[in-house]
ZAKOL-630578 format. One line per field, with one value per residue: residue in one letter; x, y, z of N, C-alpha, C, CB in turn; chain. Coordinates in Angstrom, 1 decimal. Atoms other than C-alpha are relative to their C-alpha. Glycine has a CB too. Layout:
<sites>
res = [A;...]
n_c1 = [X;...]
n_c2 = [Y;...]
n_c3 = [Z;...]
ca_c1 = [X;...]
ca_c2 = [Y;...]
ca_c3 = [Z;...]
c_c1 = [X;...]
c_c2 = [Y;...]
c_c3 = [Z;...]
cb_c1 = [X;...]
cb_c2 = [Y;...]
cb_c3 = [Z;...]
chain = [A;...]
</sites>
This chain:
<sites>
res = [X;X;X;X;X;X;X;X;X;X;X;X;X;X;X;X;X;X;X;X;X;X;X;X;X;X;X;X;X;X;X;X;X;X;X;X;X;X;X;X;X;X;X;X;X;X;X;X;X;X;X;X;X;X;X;X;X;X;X;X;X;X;X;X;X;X;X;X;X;X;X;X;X;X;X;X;X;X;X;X;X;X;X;X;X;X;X;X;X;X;X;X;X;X;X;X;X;X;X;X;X;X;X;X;X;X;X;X;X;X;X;X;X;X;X;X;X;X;X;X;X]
n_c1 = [0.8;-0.7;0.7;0.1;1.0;0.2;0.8;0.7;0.1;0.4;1.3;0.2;0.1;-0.2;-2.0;1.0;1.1;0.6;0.4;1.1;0.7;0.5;0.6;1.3;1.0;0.4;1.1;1.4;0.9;0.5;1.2;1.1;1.0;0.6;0.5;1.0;1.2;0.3;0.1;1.3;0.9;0.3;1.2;0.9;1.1;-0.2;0.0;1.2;0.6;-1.1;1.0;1.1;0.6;0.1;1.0;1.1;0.0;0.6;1.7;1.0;-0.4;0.7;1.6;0.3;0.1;1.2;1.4;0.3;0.4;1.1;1.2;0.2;0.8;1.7;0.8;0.4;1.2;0.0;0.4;-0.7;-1.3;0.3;0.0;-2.2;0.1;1.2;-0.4;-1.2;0.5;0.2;-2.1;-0.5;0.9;1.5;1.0;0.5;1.1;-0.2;-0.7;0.9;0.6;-1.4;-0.6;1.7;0.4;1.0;0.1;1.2;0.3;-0.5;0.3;-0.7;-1.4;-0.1;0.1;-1.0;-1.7;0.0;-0.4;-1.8;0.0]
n_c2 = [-1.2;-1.5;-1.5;-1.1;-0.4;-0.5;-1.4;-0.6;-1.6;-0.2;0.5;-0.7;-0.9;-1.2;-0.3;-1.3;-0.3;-0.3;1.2;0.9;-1.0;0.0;1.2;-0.6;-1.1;0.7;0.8;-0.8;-0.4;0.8;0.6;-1.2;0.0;1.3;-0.5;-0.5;1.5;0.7;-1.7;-0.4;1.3;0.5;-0.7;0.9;-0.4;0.6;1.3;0.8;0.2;1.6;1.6;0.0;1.0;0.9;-0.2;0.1;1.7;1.0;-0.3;1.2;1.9;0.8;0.1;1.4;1.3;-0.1;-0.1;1.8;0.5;-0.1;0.4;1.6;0.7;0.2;-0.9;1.0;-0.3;-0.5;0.9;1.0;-0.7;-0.1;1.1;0.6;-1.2;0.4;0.4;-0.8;-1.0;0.6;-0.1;-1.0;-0.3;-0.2;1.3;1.3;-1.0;-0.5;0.7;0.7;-1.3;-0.5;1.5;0.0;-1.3;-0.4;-0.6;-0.2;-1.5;-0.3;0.6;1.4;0.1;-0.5;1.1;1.0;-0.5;0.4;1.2;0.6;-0.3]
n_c3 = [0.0;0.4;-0.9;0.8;0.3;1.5;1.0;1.4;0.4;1.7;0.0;-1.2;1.0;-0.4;0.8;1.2;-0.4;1.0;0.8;-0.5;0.1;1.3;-0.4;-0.8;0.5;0.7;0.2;-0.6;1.3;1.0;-0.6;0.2;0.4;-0.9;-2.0;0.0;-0.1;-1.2;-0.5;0.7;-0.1;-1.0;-0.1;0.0;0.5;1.0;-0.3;0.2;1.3;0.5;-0.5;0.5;1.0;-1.1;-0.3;0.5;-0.1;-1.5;-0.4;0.3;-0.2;-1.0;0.2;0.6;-0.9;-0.8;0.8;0.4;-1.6;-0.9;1.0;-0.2;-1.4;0.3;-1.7;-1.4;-0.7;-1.5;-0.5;-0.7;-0.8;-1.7;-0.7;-1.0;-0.5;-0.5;-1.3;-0.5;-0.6;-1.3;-0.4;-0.7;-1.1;0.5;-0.3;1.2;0.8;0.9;1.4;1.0;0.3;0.8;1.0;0.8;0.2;-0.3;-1.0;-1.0;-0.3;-1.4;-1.2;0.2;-0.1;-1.4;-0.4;0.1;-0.8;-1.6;-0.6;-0.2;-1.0]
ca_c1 = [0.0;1.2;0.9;1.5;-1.4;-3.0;-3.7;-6.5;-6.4;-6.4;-10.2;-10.7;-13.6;-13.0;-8.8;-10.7;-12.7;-13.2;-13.7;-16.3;-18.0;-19.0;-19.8;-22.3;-23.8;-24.0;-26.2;-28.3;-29.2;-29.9;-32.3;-34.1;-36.8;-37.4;-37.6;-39.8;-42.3;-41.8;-42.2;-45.4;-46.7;-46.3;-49.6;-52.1;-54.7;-52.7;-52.0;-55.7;-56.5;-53.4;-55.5;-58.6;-58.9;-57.5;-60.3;-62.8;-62.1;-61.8;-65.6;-66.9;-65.6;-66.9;-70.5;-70.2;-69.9;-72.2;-75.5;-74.1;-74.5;-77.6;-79.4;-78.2;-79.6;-82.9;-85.6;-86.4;-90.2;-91.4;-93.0;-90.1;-87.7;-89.9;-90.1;-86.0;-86.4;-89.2;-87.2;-84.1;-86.6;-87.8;-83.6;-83.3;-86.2;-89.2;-92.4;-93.8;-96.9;-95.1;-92.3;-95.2;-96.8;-93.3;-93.3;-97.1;-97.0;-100.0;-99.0;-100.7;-102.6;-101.3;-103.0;-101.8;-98.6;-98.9;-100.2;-97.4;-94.6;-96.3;-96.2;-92.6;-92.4]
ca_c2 = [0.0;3.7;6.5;8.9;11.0;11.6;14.5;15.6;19.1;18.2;17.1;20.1;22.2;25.3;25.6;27.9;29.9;31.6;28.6;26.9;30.3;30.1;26.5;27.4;30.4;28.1;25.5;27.9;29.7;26.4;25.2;28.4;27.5;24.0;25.6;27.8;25.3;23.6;26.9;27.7;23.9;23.1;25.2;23.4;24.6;23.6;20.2;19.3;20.6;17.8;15.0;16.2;13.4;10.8;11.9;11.8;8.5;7.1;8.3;6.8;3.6;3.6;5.0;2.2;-0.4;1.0;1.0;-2.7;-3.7;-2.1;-3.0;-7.0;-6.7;-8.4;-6.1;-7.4;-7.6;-5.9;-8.8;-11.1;-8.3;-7.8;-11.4;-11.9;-8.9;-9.7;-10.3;-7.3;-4.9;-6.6;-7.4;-4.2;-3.4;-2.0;-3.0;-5.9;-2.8;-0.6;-2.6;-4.6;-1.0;0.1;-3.2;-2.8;0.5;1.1;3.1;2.6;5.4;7.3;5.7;2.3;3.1;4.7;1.5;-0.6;1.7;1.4;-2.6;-2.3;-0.5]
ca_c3 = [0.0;-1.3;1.6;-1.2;-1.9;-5.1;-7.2;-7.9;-8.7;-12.7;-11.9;-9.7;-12.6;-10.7;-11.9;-14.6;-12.8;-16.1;-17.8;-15.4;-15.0;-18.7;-18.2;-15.6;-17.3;-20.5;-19.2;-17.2;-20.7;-22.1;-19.4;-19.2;-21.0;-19.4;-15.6;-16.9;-18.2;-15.0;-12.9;-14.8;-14.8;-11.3;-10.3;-8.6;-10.8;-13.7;-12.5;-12.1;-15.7;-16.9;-14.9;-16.8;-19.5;-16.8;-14.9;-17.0;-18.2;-14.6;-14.1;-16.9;-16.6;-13.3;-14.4;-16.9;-14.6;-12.4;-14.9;-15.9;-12.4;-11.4;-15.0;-13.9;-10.2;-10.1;-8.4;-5.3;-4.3;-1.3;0.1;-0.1;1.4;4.6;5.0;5.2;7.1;9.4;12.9;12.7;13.7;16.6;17.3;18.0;20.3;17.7;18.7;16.4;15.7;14.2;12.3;11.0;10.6;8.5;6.4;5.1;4.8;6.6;9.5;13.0;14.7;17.5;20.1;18.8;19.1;22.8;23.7;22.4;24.2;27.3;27.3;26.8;29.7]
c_c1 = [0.9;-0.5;0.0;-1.3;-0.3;-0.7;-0.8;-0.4;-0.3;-1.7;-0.7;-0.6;0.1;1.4;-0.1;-1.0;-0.9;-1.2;-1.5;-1.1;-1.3;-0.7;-1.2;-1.2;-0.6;-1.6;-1.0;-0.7;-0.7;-1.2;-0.7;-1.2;-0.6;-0.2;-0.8;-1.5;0.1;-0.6;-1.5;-0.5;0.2;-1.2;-1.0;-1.4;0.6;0.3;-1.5;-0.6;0.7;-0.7;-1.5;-0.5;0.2;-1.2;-1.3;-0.4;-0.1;-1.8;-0.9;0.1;-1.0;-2.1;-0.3;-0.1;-0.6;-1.0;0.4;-0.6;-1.4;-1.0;0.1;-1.0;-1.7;-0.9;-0.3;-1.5;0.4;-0.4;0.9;1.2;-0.4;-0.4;1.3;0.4;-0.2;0.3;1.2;-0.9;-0.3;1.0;-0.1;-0.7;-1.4;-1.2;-0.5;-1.3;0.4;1.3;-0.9;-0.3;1.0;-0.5;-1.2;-0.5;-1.4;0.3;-1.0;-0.1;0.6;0.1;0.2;1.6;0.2;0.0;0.8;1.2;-0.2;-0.2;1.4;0.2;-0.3]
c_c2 = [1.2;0.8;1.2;0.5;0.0;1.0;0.1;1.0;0.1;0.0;1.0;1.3;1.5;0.3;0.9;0.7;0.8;-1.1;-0.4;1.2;-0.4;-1.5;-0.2;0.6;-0.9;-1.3;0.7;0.3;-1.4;-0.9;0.6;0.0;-1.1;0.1;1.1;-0.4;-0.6;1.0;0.3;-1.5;-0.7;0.7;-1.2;-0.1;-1.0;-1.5;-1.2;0.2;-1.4;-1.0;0.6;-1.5;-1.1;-0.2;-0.5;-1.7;-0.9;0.1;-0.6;-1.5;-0.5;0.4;-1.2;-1.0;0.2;-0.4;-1.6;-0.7;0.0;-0.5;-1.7;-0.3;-0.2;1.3;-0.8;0.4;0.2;-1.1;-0.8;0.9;0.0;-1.2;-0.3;0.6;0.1;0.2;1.6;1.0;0.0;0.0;0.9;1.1;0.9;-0.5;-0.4;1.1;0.9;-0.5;-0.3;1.4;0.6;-0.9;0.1;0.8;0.9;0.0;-0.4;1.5;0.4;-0.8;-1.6;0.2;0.2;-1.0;-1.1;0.5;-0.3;-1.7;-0.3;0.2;-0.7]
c_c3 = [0.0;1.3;-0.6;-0.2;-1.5;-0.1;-0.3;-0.3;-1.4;0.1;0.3;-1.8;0.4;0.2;-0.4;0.6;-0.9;-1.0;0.5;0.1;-1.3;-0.4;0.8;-0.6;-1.3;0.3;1.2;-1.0;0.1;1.0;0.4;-0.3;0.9;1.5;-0.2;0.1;1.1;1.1;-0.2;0.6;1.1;0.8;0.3;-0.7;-1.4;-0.1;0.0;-1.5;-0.9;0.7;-1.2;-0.3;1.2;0.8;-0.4;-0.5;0.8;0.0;-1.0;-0.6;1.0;0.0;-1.2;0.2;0.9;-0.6;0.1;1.2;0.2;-1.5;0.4;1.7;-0.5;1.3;0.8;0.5;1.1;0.7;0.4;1.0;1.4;0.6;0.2;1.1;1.5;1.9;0.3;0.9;1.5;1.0;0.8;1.0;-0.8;-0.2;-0.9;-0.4;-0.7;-0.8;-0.8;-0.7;-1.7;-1.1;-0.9;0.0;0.5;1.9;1.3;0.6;1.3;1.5;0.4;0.2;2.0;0.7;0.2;0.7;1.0;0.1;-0.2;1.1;1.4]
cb_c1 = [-1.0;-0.7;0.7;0.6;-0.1;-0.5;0.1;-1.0;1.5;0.8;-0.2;1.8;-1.2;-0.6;0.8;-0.9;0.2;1.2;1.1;0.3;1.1;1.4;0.9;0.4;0.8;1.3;0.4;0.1;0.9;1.3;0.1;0.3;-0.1;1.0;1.5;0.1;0.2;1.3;1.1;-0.1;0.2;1.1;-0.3;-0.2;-0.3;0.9;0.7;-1.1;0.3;2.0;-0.7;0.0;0.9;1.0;0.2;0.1;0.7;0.8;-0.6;-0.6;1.7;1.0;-0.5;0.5;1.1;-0.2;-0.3;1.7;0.7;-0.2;0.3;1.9;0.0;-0.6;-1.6;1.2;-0.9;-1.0;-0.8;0.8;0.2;-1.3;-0.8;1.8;-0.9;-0.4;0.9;1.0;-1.0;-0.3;1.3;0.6;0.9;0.1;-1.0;-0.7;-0.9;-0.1;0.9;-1.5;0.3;1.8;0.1;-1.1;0.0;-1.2;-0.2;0.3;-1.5;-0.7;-1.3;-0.3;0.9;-0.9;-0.7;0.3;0.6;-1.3;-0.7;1.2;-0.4]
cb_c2 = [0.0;0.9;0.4;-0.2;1.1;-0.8;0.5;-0.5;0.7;-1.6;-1.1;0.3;-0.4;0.1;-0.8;-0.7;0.6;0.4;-1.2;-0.9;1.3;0.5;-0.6;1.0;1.7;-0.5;-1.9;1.3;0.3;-0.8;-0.7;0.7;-0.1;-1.3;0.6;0.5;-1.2;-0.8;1.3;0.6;-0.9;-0.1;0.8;-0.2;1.8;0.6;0.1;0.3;1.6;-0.2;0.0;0.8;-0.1;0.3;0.9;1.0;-0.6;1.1;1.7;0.5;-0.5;0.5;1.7;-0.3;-0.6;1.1;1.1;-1.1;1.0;1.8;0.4;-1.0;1.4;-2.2;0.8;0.2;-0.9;1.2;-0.5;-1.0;1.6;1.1;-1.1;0.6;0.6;-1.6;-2.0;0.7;0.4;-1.2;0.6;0.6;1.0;0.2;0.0;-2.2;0.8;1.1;-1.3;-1.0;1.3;-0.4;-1.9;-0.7;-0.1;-1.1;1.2;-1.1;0.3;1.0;0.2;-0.7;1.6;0.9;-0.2;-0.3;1.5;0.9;-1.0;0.6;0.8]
cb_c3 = [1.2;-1.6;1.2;-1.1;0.6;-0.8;-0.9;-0.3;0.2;-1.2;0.9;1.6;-0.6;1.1;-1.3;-1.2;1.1;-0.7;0.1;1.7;-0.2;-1.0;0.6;0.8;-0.6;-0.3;0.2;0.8;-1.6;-0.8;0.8;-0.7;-1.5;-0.1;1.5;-0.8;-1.1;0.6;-0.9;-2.0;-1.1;0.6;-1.5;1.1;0.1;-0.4;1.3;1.3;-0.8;0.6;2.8;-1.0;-1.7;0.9;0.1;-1.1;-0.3;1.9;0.1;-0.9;0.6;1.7;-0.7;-0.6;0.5;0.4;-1.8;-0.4;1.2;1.0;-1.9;0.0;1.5;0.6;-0.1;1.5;0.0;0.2;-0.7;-1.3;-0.4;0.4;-0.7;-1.0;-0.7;-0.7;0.0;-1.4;-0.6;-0.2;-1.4;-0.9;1.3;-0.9;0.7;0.8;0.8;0.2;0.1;0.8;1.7;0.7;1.0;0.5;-1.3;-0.7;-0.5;1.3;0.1;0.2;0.2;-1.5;-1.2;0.5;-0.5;-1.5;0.1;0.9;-0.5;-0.8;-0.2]
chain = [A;A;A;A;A;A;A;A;A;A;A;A;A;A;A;A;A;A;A;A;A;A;A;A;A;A;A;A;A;A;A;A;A;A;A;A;A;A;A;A;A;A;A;A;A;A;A;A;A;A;A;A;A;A;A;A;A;A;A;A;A;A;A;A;A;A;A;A;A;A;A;A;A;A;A;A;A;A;A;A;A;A;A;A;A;A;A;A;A;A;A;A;A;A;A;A;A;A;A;A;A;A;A;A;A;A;A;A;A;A;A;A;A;A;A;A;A;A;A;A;A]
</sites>
C-alpha cells in the first residue's frame, strides 16, 4: 500500500474559474426555457387541468360499470324483502306494531302506538 497521496487538482472544474463560470452560465441559458415550463406547470390549478382526461375516463368507466351492475340486479319484491327482514326490527327493540306498521306500509294510529310503548315499559 502507497501512503503517497494523489492529485486531484487536474479534476478540480474550478482551476478555470473563467472557464467553469462560462460552463455554468451556458447550461443555465440552455435550461431556461425547461424551468420555466416547470415553474409555470407546477400550479395546482394547472396540474388538475393535466389530470382532466385521466379523470374523465376514470368516471366513466366507473359510471359504466355501475349502470351494468344495477341493470343485472334483479328487483327485489317488497313482500319477499320484509319477509328476510321480518325479525331485525324486533332485534333491536321496535315493537312488532309498528315494524309490522313500517313493512305494510299502513302506518298505526297514534293511540296504537302509545299503547305498544307502554307494554314495553
Amino acid at each position: 500500500m502507497d501512503d503517497d497521496r494523489i492529485d486531484f487538482s487536474a479534476l478540480d472544474p474550478t482551476r478555470d474559474q473563467a472557464r467553469f463560470d462560462g460552463l455554468v452560465g451556458s447550461i443555465v441559458d440552455q435550461a431556461a426555457d425547461e424551468l420555466d415550463r416547470r415553474r409555470v406547470s407546477n400550479s395546482p390549478l394547472n396540474l388538475l387541468v393535466q389530470w382532466r382526461r385521466p379523470m374523465l375516463a376514470a368516471a366513466a368507466v366507473i359510471a359504466i360499470v355501475s349502470v351494468g351492475v344495477l341493470l343485472r340486479v334483479d328487483t327485489v319484491n317488497n313482500a319477499d324483502y320484509a319477509a328476510e327482514t321480518a325479525g331485525i326490527a324486533e332485534a333491536i327493540g321496535v315493537p312488532t306494531l309498528l315494524a309490522q306498521g313500517v313493512r305494510q306500509n299502513d302506518m298505526p294510529t297514534t293511540a296504537e302506538l302509545f299503547d305498544a310503548f307502554q307494554e314495553i315499559q
